[in-house]
N, C-alpha and C positions, 0 to 999 in steps of 0.2 A: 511590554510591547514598545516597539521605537518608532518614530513618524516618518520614515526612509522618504522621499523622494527618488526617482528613477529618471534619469533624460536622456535620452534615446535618439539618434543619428541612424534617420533610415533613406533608405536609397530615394531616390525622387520619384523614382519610376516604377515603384511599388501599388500594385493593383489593391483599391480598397477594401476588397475582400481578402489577402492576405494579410493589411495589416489590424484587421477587424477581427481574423482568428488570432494574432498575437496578443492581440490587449485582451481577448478574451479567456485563452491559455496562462496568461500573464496574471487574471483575477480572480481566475480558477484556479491555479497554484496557492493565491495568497487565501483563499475562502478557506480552502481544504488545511489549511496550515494556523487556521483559528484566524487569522486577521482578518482585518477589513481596508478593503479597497475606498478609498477618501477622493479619487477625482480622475479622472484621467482628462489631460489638455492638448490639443494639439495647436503645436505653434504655429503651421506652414512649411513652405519650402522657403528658405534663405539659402543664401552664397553660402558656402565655407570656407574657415580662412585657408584654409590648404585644401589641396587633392589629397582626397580619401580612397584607400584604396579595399575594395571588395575582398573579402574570401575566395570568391569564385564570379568567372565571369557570368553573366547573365545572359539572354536569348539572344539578340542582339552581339553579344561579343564586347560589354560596355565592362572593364573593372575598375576604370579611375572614375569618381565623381564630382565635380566639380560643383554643387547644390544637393542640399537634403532638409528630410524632410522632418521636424524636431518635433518630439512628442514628450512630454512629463506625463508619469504615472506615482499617483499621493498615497502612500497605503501603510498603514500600523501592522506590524508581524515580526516576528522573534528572527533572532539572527539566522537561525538555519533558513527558515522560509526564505532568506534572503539568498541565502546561497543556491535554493532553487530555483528561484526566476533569475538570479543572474546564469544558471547551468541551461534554461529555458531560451535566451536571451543569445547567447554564445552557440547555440544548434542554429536559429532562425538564420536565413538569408536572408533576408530584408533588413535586418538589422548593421549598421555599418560601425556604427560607436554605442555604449550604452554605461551612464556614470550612477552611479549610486550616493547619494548625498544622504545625509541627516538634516533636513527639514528645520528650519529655525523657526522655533516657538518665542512668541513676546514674552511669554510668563522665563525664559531662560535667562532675562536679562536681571532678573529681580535675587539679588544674592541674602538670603538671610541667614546666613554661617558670617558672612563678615560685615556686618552691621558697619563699620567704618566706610566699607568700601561700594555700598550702596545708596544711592541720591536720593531714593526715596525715601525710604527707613531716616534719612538723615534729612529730610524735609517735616517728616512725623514728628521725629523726636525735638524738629527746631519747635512745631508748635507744640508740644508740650510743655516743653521748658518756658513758652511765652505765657503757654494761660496759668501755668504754675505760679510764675514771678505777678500777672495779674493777678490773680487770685492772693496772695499776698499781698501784696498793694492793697487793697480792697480792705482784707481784716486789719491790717497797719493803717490804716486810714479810718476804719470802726474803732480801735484799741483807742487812737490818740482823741477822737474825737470826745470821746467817754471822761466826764471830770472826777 
């Protein structure tokens, strides 16, 4: 399972009971697909940096948008699930943008295949080499002491 991230570019003027069956279709997709749903966020309505433009115009007759309203969804599930909710995602009209990211984990930064080329391992390995060369010191310093 992979830790996707989903951020989401929905219309401003989306009623909250539309976008409350998406994110619920959206974690019922990923239930039924063995993962697990990790957060859903909503950010607000912000500017956008361009006009975005709708599929289809709305009641109103509105298709360019000028603000939207951004929402992440956190969820662990196999690549096909992915291709579900983005197939889910691409039917909705509320939905104006939708990205799909791999989720950065802390533990990614830590490489143990190239030991040269990680800080940590090479923070480890400096104190060992210290209490080593201690530790010698110590018996070299007993040895000489001895008549």
């Amino acid at each position: 399972m992979v830790l996707y991230e989903c951020l989401l570019t929905t219309k401003n003027t989306s009623a909250f009971g539309a976008l409350t069956n998406l994110m619920k279709d959206v974690s019922h997709r990923v239930v039924a697909g063995g993962g697990i749903v990790r957060g859903i966020r909503n950010h607000g309505i912000r500017d956008l940096p361009h006009r975005f433009k709708a599929r289809y115009p709305d009641k109103l007759g509105n298709r360019y948008y000028k603000q939207g309203r951004f929402v992440s969804i956190y969820y662990d599930a196999s690549p096909t699930v992915l291709g579900e909710v983005e197939g889910v995602l691409k039917l909705n009209e509320e939905v104006l943008r939708g990205t799909h990211l791999k989720a950065r984990n802390k533990l990614w930064y830590v490489n143990i295949a190239r030991e040269d080329k990680n800080p940590y391992i090479q923070k480890v390995l400096a104190m060992e080499k210290a209490a080593e060369a201690e530790a010698e010191a110590t018996v070299g310093e007993a040895a000489s002491s001895k008549p």
